[in-house]
PDB file of the backbone (N, CA, C, O) and the ligand in Angstrom, with CONECT records:
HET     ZN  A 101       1
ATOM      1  N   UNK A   1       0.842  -1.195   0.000  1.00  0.00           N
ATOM      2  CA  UNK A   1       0.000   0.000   0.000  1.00  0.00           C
ATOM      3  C   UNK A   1       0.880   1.249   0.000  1.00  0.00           C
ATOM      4  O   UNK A   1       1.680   1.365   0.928  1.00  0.00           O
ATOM      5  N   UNK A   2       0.817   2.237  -0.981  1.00  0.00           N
ATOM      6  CA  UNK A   2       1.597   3.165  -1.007  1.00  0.00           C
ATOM      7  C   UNK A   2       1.030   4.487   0.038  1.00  0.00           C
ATOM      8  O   UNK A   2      -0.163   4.769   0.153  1.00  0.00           O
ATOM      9  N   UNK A   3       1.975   5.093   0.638  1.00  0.00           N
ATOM     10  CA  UNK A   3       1.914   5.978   1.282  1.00  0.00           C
ATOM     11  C   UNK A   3       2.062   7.727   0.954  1.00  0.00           C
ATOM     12  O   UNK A   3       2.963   8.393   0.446  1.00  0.00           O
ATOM     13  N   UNK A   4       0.911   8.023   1.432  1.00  0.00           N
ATOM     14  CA  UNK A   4       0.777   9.431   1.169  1.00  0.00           C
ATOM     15  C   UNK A   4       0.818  10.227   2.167  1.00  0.00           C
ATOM     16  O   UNK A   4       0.374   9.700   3.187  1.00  0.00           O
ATOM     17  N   UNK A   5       1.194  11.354   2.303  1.00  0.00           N
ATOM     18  CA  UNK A   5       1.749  12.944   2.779  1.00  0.00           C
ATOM     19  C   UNK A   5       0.610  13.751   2.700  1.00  0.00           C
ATOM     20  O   UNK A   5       0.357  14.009   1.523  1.00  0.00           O
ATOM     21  N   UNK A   6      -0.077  14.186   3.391  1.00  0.00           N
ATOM     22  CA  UNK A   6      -1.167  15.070   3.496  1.00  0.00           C
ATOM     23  C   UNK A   6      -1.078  16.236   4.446  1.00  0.00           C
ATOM     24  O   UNK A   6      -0.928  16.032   5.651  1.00  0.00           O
ATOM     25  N   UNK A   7      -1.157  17.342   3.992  1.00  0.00           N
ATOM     26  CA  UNK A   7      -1.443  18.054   5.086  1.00  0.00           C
ATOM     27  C   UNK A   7      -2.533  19.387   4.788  1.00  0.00           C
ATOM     28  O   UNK A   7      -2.804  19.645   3.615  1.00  0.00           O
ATOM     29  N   UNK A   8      -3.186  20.280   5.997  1.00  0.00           N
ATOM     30  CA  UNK A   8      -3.856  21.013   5.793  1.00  0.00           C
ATOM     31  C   UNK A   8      -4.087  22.261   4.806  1.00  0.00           C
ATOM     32  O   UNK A   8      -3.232  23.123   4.602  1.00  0.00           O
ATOM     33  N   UNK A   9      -5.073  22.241   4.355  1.00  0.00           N
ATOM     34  CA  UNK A   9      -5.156  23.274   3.490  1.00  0.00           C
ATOM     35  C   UNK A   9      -5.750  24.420   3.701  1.00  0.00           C
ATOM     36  O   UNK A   9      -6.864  24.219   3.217  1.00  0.00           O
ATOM     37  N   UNK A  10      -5.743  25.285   4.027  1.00  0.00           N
ATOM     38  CA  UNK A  10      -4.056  25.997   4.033  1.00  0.00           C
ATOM     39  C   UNK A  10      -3.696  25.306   4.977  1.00  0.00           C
ATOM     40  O   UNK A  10      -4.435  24.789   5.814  1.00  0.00           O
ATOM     41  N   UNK A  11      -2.029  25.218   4.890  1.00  0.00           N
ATOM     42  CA  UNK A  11      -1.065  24.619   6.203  1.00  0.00           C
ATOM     43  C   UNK A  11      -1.000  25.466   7.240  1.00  0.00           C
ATOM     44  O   UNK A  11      -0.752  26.651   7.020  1.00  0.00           O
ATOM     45  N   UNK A  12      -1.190  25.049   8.406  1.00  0.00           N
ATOM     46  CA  UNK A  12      -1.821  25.634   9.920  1.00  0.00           C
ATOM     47  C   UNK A  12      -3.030  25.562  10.156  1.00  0.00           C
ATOM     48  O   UNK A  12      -3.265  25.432  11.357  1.00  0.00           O
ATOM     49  N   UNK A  13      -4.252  25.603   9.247  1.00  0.00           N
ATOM     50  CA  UNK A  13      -5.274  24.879   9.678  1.00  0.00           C
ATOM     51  C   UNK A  13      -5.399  23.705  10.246  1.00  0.00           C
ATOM     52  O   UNK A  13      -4.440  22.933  10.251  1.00  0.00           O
ATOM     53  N   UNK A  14      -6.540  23.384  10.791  1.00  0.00           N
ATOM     54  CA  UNK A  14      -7.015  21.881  11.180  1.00  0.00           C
ATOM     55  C   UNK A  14      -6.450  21.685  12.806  1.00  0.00           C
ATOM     56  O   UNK A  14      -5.956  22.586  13.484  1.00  0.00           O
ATOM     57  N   UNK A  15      -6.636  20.431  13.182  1.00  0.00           N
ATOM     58  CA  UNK A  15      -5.916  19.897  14.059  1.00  0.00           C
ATOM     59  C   UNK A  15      -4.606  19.788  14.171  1.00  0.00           C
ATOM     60  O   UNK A  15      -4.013  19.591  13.110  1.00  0.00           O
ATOM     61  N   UNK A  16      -3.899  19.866  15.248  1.00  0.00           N
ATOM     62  CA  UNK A  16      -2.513  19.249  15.615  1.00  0.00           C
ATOM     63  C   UNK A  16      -1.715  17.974  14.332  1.00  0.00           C
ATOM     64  O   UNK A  16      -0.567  18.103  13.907  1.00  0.00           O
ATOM     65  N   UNK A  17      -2.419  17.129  14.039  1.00  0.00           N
ATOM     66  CA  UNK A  17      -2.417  16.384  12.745  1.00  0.00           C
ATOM     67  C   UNK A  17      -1.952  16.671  12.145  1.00  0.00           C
ATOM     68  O   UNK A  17      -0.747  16.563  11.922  1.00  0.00           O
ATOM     69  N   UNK A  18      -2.903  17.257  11.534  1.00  0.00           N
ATOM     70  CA  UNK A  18      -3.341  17.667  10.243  1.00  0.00           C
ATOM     71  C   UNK A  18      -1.936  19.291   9.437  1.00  0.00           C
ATOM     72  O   UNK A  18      -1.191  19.566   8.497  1.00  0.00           O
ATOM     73  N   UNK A  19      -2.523  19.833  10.839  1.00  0.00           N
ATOM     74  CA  UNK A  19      -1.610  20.965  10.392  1.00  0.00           C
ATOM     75  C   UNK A  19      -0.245  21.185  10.262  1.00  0.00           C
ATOM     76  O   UNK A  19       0.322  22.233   9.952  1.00  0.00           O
ATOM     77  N   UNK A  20       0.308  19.922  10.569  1.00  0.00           N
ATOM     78  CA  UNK A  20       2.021  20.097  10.564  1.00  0.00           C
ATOM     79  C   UNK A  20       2.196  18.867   9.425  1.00  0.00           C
ATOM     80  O   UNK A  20       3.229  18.294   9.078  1.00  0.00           O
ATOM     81  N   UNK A  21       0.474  18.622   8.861  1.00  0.00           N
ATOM     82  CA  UNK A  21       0.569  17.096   8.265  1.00  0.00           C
ATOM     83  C   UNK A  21       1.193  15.844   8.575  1.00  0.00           C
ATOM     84  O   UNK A  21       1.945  15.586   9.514  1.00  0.00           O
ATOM     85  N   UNK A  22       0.753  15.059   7.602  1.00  0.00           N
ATOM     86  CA  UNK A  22       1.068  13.279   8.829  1.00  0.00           C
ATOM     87  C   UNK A  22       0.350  12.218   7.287  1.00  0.00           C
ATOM     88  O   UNK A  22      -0.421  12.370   6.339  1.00  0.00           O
ATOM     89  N   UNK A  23       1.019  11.420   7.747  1.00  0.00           N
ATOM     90  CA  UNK A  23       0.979  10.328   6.530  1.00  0.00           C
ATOM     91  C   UNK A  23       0.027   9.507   7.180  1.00  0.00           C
ATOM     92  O   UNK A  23      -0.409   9.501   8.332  1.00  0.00           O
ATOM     93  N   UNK A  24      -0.314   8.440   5.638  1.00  0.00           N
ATOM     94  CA  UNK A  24      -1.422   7.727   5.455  1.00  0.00           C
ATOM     95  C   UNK A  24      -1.257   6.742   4.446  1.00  0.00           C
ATOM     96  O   UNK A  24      -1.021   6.848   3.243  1.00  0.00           O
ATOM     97  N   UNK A  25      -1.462   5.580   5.324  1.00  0.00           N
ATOM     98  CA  UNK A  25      -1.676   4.333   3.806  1.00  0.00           C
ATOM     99  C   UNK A  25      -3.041   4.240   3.735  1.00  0.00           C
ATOM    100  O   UNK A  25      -3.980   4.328   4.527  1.00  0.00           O
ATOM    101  N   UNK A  26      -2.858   3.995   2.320  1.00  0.00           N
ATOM    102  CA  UNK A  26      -4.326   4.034   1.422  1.00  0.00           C
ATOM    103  C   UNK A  26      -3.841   3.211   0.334  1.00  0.00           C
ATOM    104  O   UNK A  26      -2.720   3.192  -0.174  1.00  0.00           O
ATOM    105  N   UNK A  27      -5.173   2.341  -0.015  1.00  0.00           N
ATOM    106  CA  UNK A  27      -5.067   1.275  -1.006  1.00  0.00           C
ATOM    107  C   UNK A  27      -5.225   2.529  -2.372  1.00  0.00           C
ATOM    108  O   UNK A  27      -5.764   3.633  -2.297  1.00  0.00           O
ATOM    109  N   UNK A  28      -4.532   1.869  -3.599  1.00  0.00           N
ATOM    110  CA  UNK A  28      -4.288   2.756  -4.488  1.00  0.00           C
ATOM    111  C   UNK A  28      -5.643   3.056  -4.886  1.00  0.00           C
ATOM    112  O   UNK A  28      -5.977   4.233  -5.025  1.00  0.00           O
ATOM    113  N   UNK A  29      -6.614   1.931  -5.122  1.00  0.00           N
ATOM    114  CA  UNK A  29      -8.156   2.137  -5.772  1.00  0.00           C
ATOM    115  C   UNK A  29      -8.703   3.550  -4.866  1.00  0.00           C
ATOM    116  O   UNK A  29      -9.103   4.512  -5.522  1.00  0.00           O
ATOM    117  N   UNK A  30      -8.701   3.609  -3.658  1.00  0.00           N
ATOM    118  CA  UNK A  30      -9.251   4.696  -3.069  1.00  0.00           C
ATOM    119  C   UNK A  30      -9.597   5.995  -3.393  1.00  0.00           C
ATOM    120  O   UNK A  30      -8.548   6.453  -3.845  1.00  0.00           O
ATOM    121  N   UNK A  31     -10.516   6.949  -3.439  1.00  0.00           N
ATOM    122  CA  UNK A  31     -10.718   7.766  -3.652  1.00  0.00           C
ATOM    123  C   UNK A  31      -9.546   8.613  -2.903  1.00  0.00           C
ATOM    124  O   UNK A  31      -8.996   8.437  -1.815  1.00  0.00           O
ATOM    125  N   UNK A  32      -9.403   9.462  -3.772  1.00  0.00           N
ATOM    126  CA  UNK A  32      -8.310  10.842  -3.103  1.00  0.00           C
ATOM    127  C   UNK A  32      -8.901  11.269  -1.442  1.00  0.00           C
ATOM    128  O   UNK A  32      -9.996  11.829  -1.501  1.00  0.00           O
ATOM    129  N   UNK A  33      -8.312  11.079   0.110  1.00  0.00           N
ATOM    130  CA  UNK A  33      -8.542  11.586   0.763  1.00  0.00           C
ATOM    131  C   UNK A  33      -8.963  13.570   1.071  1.00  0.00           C
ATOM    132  O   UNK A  33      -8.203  14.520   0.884  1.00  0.00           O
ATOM    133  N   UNK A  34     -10.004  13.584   1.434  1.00  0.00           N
ATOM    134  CA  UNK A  34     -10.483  15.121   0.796  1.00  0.00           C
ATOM    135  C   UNK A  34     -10.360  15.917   2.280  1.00  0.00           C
ATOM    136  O   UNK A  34     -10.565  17.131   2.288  1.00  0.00           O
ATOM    137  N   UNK A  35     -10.054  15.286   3.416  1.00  0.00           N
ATOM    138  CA  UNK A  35     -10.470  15.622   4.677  1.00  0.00           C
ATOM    139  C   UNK A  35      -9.644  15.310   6.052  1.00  0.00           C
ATOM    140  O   UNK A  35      -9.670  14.152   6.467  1.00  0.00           O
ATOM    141  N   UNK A  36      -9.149  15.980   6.541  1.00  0.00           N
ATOM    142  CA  UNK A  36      -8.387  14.893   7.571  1.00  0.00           C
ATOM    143  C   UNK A  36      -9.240  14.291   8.596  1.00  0.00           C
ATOM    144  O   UNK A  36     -10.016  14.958   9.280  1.00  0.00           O
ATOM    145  N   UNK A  37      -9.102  13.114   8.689  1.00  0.00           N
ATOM    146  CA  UNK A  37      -9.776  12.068   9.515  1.00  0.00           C
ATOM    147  C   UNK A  37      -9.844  12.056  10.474  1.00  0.00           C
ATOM    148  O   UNK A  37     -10.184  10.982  10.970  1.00  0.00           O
ATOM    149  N   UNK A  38      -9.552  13.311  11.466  1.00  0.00           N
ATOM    150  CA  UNK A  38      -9.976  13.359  12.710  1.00  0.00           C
ATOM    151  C   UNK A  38     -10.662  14.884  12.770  1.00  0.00           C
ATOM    152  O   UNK A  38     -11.597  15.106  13.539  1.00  0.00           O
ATOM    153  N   UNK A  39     -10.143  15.860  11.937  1.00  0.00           N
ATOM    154  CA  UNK A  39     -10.963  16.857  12.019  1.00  0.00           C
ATOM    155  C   UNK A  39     -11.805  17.318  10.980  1.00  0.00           C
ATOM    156  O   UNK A  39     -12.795  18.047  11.020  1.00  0.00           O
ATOM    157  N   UNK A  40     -11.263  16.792  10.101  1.00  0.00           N
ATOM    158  CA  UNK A  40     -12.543  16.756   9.139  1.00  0.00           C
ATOM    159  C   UNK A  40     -12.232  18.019   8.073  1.00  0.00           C
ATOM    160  O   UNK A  40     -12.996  18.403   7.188  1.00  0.00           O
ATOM    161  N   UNK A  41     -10.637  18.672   8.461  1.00  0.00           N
ATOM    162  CA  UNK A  41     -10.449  19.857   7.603  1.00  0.00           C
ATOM    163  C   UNK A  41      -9.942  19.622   6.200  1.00  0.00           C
ATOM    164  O   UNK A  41      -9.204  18.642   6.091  1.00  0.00           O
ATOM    165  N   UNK A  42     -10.209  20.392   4.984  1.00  0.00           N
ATOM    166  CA  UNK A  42      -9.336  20.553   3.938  1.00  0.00           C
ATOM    167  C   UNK A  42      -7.995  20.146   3.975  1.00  0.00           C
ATOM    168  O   UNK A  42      -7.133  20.739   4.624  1.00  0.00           O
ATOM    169  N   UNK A  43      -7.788  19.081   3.245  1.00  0.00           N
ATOM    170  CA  UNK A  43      -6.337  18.813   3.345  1.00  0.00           C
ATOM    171  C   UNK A  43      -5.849  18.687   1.597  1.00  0.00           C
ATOM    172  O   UNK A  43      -6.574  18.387   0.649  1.00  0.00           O
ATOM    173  N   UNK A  44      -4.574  18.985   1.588  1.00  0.00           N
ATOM    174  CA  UNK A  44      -4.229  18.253   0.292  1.00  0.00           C
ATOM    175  C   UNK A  44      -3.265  17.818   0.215  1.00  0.00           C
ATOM    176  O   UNK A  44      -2.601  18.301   1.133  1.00  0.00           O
ATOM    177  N   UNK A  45      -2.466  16.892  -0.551  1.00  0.00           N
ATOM    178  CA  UNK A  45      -1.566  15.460  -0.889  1.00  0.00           C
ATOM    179  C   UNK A  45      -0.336  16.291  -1.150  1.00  0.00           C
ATOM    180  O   UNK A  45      -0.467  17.068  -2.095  1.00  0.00           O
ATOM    181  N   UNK A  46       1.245  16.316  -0.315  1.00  0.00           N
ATOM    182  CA  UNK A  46       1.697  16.057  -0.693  1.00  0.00           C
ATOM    183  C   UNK A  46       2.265  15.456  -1.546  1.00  0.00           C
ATOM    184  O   UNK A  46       1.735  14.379  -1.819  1.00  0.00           O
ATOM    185  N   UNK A  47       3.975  15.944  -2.615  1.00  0.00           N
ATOM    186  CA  UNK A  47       4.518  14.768  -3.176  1.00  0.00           C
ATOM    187  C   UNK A  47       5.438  14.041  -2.465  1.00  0.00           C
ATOM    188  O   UNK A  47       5.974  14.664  -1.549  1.00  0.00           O
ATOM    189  N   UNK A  48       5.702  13.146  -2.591  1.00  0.00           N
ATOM    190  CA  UNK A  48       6.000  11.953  -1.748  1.00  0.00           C
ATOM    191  C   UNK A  48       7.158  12.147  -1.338  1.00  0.00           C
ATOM    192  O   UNK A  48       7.750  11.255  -1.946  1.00  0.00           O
ATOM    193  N   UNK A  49       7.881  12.641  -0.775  1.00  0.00           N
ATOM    194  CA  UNK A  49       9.943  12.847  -0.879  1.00  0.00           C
ATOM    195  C   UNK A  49      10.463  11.409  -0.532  1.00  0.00           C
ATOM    196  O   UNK A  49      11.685  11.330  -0.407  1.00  0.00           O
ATOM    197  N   UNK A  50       9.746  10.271  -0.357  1.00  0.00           N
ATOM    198  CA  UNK A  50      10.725   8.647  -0.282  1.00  0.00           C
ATOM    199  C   UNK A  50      11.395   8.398  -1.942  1.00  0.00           C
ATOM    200  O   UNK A  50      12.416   7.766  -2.212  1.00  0.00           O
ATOM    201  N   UNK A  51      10.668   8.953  -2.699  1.00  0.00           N
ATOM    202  CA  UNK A  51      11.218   8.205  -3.997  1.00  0.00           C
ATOM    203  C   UNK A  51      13.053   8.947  -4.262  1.00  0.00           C
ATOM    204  O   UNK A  51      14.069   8.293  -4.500  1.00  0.00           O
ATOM    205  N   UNK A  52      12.938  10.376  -4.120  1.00  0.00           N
ATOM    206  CA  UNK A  52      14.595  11.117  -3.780  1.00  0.00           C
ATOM    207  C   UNK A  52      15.497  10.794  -3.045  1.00  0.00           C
ATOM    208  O   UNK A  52      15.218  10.617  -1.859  1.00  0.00           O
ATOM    209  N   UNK A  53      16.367  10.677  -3.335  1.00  0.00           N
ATOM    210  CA  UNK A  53      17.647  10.027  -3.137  1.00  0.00           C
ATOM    211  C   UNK A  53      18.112  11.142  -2.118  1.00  0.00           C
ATOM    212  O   UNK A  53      18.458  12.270  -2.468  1.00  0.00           O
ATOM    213  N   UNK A  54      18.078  10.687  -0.815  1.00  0.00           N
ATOM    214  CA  UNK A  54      18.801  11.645   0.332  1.00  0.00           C
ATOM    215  C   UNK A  54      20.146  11.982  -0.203  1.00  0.00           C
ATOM    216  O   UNK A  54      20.760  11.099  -0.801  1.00  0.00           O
ATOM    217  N   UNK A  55      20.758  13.354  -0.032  1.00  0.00           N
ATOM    218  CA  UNK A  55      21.753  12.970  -0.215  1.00  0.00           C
ATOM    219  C   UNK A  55      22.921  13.133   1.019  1.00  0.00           C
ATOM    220  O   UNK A  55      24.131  13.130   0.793  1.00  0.00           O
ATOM    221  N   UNK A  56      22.239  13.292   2.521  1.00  0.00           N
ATOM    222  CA  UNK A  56      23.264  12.799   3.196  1.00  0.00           C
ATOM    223  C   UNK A  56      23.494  11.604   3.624  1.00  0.00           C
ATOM    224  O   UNK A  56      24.361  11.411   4.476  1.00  0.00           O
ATOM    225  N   UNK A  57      22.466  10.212   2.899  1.00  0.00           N
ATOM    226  CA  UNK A  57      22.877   8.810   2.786  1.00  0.00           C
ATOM    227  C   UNK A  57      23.985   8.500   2.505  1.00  0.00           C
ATOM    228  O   UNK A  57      24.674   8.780   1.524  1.00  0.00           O
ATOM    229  N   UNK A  58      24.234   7.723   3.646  1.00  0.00           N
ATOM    230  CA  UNK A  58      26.313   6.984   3.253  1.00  0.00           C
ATOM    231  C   UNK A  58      25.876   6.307   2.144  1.00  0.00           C
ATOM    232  O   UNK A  58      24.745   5.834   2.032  1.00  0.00           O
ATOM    233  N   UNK A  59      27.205   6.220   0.884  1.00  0.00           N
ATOM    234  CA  UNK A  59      27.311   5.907  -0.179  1.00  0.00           C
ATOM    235  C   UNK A  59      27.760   4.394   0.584  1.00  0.00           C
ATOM    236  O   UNK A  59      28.528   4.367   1.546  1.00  0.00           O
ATOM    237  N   UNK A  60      27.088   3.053  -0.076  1.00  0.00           N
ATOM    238  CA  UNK A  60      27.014   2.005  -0.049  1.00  0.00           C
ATOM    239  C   UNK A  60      28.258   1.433  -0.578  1.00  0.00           C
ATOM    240  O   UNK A  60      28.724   2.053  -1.534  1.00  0.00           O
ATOM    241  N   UNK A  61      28.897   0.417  -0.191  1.00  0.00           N
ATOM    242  CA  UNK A  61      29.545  -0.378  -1.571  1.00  0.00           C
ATOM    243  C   UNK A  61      28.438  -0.828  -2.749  1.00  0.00           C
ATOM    244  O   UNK A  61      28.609  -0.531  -3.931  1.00  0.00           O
ATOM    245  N   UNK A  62      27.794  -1.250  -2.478  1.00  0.00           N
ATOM    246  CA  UNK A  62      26.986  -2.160  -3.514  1.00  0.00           C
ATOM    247  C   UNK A  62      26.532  -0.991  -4.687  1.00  0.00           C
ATOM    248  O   UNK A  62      26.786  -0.997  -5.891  1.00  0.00           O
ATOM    249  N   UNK A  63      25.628   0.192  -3.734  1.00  0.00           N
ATOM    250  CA  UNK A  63      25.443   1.475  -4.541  1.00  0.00           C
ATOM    251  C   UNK A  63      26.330   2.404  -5.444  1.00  0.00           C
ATOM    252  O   UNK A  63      25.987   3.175  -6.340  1.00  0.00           O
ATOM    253  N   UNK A  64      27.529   2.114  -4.960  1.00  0.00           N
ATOM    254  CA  UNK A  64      28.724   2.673  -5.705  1.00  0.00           C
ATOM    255  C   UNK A  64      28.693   1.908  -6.654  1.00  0.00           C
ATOM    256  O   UNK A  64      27.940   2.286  -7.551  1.00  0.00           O
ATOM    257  N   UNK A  65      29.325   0.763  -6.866  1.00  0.00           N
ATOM    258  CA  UNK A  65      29.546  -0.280  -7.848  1.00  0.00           C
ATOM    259  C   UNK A  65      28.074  -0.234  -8.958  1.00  0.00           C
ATOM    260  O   UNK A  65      28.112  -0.575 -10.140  1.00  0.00           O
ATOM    261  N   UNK A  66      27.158   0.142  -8.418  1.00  0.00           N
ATOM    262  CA  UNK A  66      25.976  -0.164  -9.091  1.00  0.00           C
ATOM    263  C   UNK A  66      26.008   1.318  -9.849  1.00  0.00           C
ATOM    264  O   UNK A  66      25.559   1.191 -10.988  1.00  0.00           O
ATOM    265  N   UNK A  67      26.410   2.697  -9.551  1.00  0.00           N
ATOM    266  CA  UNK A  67      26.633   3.793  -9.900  1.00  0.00           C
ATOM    267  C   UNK A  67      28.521   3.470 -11.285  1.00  0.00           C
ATOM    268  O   UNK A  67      29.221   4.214 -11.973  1.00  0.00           O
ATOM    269  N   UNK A  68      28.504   2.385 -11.053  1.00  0.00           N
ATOM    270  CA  UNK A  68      29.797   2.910 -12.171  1.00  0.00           C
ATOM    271  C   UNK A  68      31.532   2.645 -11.370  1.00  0.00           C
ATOM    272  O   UNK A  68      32.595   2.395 -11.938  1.00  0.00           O
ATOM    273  N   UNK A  69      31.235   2.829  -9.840  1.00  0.00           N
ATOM    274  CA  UNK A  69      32.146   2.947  -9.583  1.00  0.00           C
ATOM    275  C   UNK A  69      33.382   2.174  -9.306  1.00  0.00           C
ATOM    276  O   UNK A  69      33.416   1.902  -8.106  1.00  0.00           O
ATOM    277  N   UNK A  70      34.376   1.729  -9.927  1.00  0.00           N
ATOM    278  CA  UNK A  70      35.332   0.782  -8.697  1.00  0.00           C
ATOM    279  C   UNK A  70      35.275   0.519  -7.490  1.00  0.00           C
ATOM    280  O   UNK A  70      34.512   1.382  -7.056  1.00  0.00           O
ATOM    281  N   UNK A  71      35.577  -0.100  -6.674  1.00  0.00           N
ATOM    282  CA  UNK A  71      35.517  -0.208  -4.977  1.00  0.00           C
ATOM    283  C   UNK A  71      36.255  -1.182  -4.952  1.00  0.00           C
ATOM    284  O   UNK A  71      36.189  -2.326  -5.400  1.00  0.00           O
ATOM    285  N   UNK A  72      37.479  -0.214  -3.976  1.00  0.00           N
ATOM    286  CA  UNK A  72      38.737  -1.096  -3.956  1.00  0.00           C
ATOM    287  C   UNK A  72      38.934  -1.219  -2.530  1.00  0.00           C
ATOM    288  O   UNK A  72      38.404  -0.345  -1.844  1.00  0.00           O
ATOM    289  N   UNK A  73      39.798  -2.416  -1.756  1.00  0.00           N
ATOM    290  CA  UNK A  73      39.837  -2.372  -0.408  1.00  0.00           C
ATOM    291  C   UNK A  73      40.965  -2.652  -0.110  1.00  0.00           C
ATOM    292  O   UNK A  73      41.471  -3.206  -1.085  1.00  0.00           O
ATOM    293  N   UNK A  74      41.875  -2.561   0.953  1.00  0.00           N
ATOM    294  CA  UNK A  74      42.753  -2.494   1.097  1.00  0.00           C
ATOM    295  C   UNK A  74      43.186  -4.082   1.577  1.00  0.00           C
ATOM    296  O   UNK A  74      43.066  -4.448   2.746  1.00  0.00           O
ATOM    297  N   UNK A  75      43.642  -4.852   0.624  1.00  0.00           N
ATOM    298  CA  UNK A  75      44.283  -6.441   1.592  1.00  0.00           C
ATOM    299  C   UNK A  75      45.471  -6.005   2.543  1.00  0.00           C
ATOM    300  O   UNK A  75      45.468  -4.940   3.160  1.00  0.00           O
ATOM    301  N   UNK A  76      46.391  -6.857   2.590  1.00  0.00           N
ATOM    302  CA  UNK A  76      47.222  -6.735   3.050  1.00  0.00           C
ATOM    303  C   UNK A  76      48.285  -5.876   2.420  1.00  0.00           C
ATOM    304  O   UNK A  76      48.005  -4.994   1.609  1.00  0.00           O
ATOM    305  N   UNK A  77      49.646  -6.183   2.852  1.00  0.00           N
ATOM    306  CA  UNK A  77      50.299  -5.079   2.526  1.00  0.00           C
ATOM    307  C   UNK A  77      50.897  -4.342   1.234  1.00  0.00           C
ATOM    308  O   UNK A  77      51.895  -4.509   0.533  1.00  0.00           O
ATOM    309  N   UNK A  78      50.015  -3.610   1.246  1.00  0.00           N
ATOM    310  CA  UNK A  78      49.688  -2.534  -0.088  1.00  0.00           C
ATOM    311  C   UNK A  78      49.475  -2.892  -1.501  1.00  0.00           C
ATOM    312  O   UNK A  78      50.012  -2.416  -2.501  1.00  0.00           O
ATOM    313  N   UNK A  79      48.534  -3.882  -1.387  1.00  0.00           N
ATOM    314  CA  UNK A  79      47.468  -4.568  -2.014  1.00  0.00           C
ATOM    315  C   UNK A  79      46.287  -4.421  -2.479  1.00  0.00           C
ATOM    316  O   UNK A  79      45.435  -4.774  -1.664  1.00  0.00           O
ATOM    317  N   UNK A  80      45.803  -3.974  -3.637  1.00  0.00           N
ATOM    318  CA  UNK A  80      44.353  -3.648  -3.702  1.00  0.00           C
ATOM    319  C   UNK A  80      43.573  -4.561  -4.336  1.00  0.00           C
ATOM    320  O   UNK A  80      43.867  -4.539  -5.531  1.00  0.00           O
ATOM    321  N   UNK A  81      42.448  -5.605  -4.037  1.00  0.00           N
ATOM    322  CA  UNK A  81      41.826  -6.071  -4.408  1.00  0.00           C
ATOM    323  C   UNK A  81      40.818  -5.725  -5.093  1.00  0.00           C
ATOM    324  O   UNK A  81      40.245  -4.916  -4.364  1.00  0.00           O
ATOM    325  N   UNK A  82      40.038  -5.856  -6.354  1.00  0.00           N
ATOM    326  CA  UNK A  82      39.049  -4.996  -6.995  1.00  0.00           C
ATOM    327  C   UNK A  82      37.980  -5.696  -6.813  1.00  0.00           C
ATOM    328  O   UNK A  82      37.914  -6.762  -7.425  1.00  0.00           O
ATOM    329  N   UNK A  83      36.998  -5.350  -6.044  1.00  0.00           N
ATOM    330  CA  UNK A  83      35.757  -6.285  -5.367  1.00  0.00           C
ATOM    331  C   UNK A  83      34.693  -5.926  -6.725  1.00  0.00           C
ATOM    332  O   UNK A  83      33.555  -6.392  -6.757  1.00  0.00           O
TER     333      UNK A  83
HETATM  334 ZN    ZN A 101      -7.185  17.588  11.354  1.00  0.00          ZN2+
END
């Protein structure tokens, strides 16, 4: 079930919720949520920021390599193995 970002419309309306907004799973068939569910105010849908690539995420080995990169490690003495 994908997750959605909602918050008040205008932002600072509504409830405590609502107004600093707050997520929600919803089956995709669902009608667009029109309301926040506890106060009942105007809300509207964020876009999602999970699909963007943080970028103060530590760079992975696997993610590097998968980006292009070499990733070399240090064996023993002064040795580089190319993983
Ligand atoms: Zn509310």
């Amino acid at each position: 079930m994908p997750l959605y970002e909602y918050i008040a419309d205008p932002p600072g309306e509504g409830c405590r919720i609502c107004s600093e907004g707050f997520e929600l799973r919803r089956p995709v068939d669902r009608a667009p949520l029109e309301g926040c569910p506890l106060c009942g105010a105007a809300v509207s849908k964020l876009v999602s920021s999970v699909s963007s690539p943080k970028l103060t995420k530590p760079l992975s080995v696997s993610s590097a390599k998968s980006a292009g990169f070499t990733v070399l490690e240090k064996r023993d003495e002064g040795t580089y193995e190319k993983l």
